[in-house]
N, C-alpha and C positions, 0 to 999 in steps of 0.2 A: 494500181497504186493510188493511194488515195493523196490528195489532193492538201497538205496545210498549209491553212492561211499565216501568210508574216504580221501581215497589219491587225490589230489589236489582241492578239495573242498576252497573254498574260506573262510574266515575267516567270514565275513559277512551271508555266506550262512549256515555257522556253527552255529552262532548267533543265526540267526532265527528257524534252524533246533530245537535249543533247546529251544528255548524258547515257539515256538511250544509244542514243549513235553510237558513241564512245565503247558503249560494253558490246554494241554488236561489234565494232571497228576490230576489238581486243579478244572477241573471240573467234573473229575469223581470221587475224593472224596465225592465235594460238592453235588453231586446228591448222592451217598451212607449215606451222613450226612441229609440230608434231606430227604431220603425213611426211617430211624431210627428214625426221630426225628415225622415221621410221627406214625409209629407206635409206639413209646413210648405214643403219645396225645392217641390215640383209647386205651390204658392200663387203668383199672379200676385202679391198684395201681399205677398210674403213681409220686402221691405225695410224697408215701412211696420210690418209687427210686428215685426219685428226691433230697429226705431226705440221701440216702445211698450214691449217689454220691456226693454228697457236704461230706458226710465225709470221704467218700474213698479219696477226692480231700486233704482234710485238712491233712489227715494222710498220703495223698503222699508229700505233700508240704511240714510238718516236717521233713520226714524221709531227703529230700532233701536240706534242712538248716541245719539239725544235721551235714548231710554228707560234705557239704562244707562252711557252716561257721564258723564251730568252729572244733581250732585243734585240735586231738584227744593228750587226757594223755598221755605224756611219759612214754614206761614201767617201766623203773626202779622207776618212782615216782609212779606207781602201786603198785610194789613190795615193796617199803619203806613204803605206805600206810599199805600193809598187813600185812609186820613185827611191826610194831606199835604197830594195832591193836592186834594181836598175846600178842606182850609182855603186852601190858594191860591186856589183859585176862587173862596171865597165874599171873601177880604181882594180880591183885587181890581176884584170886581163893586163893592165898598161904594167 
């Protein structure tokens, strides 16, 4: 493994150093994505996962619009919720 220097490296030469990285980074996922996606085809149940991950996909996609698209309750309008309901309960047991 050869050896580069950080200190006075050129900005340019930084550039590319990384960008380098990046496209080995990006073709060694793509070839781990493509040895998976290989053996998922040779799967007899390949339909049945295919079936799971589309809904592992959809129930990750909610959890992730619960999480930031809508403000979560304020507590005290929790709390006012449940004394409400509280006093409902007890006025109508009486």
């Amino acid at each position: 493994m050869t050896d580069i220097p950080h200190k006075g490296t050129r900005a340019d030469e930084q550039v590319v150093l990384l960008a380098a990285g990046l496209l080995d980074l990006a073709v060694s996922t793509v070839g781990t994505a493509v040895g998976a996606a290989r053996l998922f085809l040779r799967r007899s149940d390949g339909a049945e996962i295919a079936k799971d991950v589309h809904h592992d996909l959809r129930a990750r996609g909610r959890i992730v619009l619960d999480r930031y698209a809508t403000a979560p309750t304020a507590h005290l309008e929790v709390l006012a919720q449940h004394a409400v309901a509280r006093r409902a309960a007890s006025g109508a047991d009486a």
